[in-house]
N, C-alpha and C positions, 0 to 999 in steps of 0.2 A: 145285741146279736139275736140269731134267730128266726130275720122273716127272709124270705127269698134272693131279697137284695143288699143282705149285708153280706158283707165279701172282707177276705184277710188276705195277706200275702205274706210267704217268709224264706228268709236266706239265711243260713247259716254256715261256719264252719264244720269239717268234721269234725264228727264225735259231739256235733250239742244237740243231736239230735231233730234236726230240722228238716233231714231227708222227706222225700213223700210217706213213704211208707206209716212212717212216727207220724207226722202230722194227719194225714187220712182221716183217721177216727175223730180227732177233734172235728174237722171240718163237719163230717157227716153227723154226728152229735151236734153241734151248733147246726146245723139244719142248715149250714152259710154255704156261701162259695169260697172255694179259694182258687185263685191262681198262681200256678207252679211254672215258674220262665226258664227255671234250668233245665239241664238233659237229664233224663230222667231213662230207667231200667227199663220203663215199656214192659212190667211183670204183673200189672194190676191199672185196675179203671174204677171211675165212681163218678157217678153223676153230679158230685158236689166239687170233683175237682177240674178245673181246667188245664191242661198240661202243654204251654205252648213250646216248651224246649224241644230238643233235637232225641230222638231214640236212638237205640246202639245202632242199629242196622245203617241209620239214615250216617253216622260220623265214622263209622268200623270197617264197616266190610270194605269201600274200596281202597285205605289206605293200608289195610292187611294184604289185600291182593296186590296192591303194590310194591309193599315192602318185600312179598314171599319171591315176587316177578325180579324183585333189583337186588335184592339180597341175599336169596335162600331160602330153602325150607324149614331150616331148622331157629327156634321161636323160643326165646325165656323171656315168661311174664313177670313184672313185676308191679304191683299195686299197692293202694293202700286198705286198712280192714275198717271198710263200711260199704255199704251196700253196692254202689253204682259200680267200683273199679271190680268186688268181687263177683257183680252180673256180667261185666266187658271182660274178664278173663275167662269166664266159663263160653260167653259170647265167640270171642279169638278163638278158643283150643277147639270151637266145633269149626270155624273156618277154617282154623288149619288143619284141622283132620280131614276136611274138606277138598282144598286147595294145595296142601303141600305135598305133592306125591315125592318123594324118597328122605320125609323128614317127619317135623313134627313137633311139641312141646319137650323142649330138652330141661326144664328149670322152672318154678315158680315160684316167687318171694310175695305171700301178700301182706305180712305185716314190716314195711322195709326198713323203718328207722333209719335211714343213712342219707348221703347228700345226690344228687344227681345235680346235675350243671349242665348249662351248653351256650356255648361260646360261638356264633352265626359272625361269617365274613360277608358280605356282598361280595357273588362271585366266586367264594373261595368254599360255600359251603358250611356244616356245620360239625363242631364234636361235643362230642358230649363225653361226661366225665363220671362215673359212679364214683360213690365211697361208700365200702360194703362195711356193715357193722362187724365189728369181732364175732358174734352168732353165727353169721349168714356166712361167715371164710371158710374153703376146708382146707 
């Protein structure tokens, strides 16, 4: 590693710390390239990285605007605690503060521990099913 054209790339799950942010500094210390393919917070730039995923704005904003258009105004976040979901909720609760005139963030769960499910018919639509931790009931 080292000259111009040595180059890394990496995926992880959450929490092993593979987000961009974590990896950054390596790259620009090894003086390499990396390329980063996933969607990415769009909250930092460096000339050692290449960032060909999708930003919030480019995956967010029109399916918020359409859910507030078919659904309501009224919006509970729920994410997980690492970077990209708690950048998309602070991302959301400006669109909806935005966007939802007689509503707004009623709810945010960002560390959720629970099951979420969805069950797609051709045709008939989809549901989705939460399982709320014993924490998060009131």
């Amino acid at each position: 590693m080292g000259s111009d054209w040595d180059d890394f790339r990496c995926w992880g799950r959450i929490g092993e710390g593979w987000d961009s942010p974590a990896v950054k500094p390596v790259a620009e210390a090894a003086k390499s390239l990396l390329r980063y393919p996933v969607q990415y917070e769009g909250l930092e730039e460096s000339p050692r990285i290449v960032y060909t995923g999708s930003c919030l704005n480019q995956e967010i904003t029109t399916a918020v605007e359409w859910a507030i258009a078919r659904f309501g105004p009224r919006v509970f976040l729920v994410g997980s605690d690492y970077v990209f979901p708690r950048t998309a909720n602070r991302f959301v609760r400006s669109l909806v503060e935005e966007h939802a005139e007689g509503g707004g963030i009623v709810g945010e769960v960002e560390s959720y521990r629970g099951e979420i499910s969805v069950t797609s018919r051709l045709g008939e639509g989809s549901t989705f099913t939460f399982t709320w931790p014993a924490a998060c009931r009131s």
